[in-house]
Each structure stands twice: as C-alpha cells, then as structure tokens.
Phi, psi and omega in degrees: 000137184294112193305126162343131079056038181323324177302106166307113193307124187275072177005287188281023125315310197287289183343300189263343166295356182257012195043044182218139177344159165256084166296119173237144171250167163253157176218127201255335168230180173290093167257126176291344198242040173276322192278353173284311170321310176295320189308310195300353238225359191055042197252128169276330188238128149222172219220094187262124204250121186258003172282306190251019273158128158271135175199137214259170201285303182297304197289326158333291169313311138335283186278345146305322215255340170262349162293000198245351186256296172289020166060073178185121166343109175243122198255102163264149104346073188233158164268005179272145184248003187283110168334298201294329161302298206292298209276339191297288192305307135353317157269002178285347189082021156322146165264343151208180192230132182231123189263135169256159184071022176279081171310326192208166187296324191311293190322284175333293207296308178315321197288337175294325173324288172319305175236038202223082185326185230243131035272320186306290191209192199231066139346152178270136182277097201233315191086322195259025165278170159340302174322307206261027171051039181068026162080022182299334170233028146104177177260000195286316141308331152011283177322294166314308177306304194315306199294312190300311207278306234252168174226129176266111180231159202240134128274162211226076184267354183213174177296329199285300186278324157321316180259011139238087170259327186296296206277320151357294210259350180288340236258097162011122177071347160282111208263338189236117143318155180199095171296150143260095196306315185310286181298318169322310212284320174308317187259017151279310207082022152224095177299166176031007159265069209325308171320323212286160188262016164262352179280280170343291181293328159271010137279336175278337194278322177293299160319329170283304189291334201259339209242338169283341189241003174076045119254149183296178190203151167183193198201186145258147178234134193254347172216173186283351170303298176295003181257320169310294169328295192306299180337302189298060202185322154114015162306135184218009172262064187279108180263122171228108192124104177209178187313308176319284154299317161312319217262342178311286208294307201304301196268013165299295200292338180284335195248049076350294163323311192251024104329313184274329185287321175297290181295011168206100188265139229295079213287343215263301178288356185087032176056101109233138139288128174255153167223142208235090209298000000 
C-alpha cells in the first residue's frame, strides 16, 4: 500500500482534470459555519475575499482550518504581492490564491515565482503547516504535492492585462483566468454591463487565451443563464453564491414576512401572531 499523502487532495484539480464546472461561493466576513453549508449545499470552493474585506492573520487561519474539516476547497483573494504573504496563506492551507489586477506576464511570473516550487519558482521551504499535516509524514513529497494540489488564478481586470492576455495565460505556473466583471466592465465604460459587446468581446479573448494554453478561466454568475453560457464557452471557474448576497436576499424576504403577518393578524388566534423563528 502507497504511504499517504500529507496534501489534502484539491476539489478543483479533480473537477477539473473531470472537465466539470468549479462551484464557488464567496465569503466576504468571517462565518464559522459557511464552509460547512457550502460544502453541504455541494460547493467545491469558496473564495474568501480578502482584497475588500478586513481579516486578521488568526482569523485567515482559522477559517482555512475549517474549510479543511468540511472537505471543500479555500480560494483567498489578497491584494498583496509580497512572496512571504503569498507562500504564508498556503502553507496556512489555502488551496488556492486569486490575485486581483494582474496586468503583464512580468506580474504573473513573479507571482508563480512566489508559490510555485522548482522547476516554476522558489518559495521558502518549511513543511511544517497545515498544507503539510505539521510535517507529521515528513517533507519529501511537499514540493511535488504543493505544486499538483494548490491553485494560481490571476484576474483580468483592465485593458492593460486584455492586450497581454496571450502571454498572461502563456506564464509558467499560472494555473486560472478569473474576470473581474465589476472592475473590467468600468474601465470598458459600460459598468455592470455584462452583455455589452466590449464585455462580450474581452470573455472571448479570456477564452482564446485559457483554452490555447490548457487552463482554466471563470467568473461570476449571477443566474443559471450566465452559468449556462459560461459553461457553454467552456468556463469551469464558477462563483455563484455568496455570505453576503445570502444575508441581503434573506433578511428582504423575512422582513416581507413579518410585513405580510403584521398586516393581517392571524383571526384564529384572537388577532395575536405567533412567531415561530
């Protein structure tokens, strides 16, 4: 029998070595019990986003160690480009990292530099994290694992990284395209219009670049339409779903609820309403 493995085996590797979608949610604060929901709820990833979000060293850790107990993939989101942050949230046991504002291959390549052991790059070499079960079966697979298992996605946010989209998605160690519709669609000049055909046309360009170099590309989606479409296109990095949108849509509809109960009281009960959370 093959000695175990220290790495935990990564939901979007397998997905996508099955060529099937990446379900991702986003989590925008610290909830202790989302990665569990998500898990329950048949989500491989979620995408903690730590670029517009305050989150503190310990809680980063923390809630990696609770995506690792529900078995489901943690994608962060940081705006930092300092290698020792970078190779730090990995061995902390992220499964992957998504960079916003990736512009020129120059970007890319330091960032692959950054977590992506030799041949690709040179990380500092420790072993004794989470990724590496505290160095309990030792370092000798670590590297080879680190590299197979963990994920690099870069986003694709300006004009700038649009006319090095080729060489972008060429880069060593660059494993996802990933748009950023929000920011992309402004500095097109049609905000929030995913549809518009300056959009349109920098997803195809995203698609061209992901599909000549054998990596993946995705987004966000907001209805099962736009998850069809991407899909149809041959998007497998999806986020749909998020802490965030749940507690917006959720407490609209409760409190709809205790609208509709307040203004027509219950006549069966003697005009008293029970509420029963």
């Amino acid at each position: 029998m093959p000695a175990p493995t220290p790495m935990r085996p990564s939901l979007i590797r397998s997905r996508l070595s099955q060529n099937l979608p990446v379900r991702i949610a986003c989590m925008y604060y610290p909830t202790a019990m989302m990665p569990a929901h998500a898990a329950h709820a048949g989500y491989d990833a979620i995408w903690l986003d730590a670029e517009h979000n305050t989150w503190d060293r310990r809680e980063l850790q923390r809630m990696i160690a609770l995506h690792h107990l529900a078995n489901i993939d943690c994608i962060v989101r940081t705006g930092s480009r300092n290698p020792t942050d970078l190779y730090h949230l990995l061995e902390d046991g992220a499964t992957g990292l998504m960079i916003p504002l990736v512009n020129t291959p120059e970007d890319a390549a330091r960032l692959a530099q950054a977590v992506k052991f030799s041949p690709v790059g040179q990380p500092g070499l420790d072993g004794a994290g989470l990724d590496n079960n505290y160095f309990l079966q030792g370092t000798a697979a670590y590297p080879v694992d680190a590299n197979r298992e963990t994920f690099l996605i870069v986003q694709i946010e300006t004009q700038e990284a649009l006319a090095n989209i080729e060489a972008i998605a060429a880069t060593p160690g660059i494993d996802g395209l990933f748009i950023g519709p929000g920011d992309l669609s402004l500095r097109l000049g049609c905000p929030l219009d995913w549809s518009n055909p300056e959009m349109l046309a920098a997803e195809d360009a995203v698609v061209v670049a992901a599909a000549k170099n054998g990596i993946a590309w995705g987004r966000p989606a907001g209805s099962a339409d736009q998850i069809k479409h991407m899909v149809a296109k041959g998007g497998r990095l999806i986020a749909h779903g998020s802490d965030f949108g749940s507690v917006m849509v959720g407490l609209a509809a409760s409190g709809q609820t205790f609208a509709a109960a307040l203004e027509q009281p219950n006549a069966s009960s003697g005009g008293k309403a029970h509420f029963n959370p």
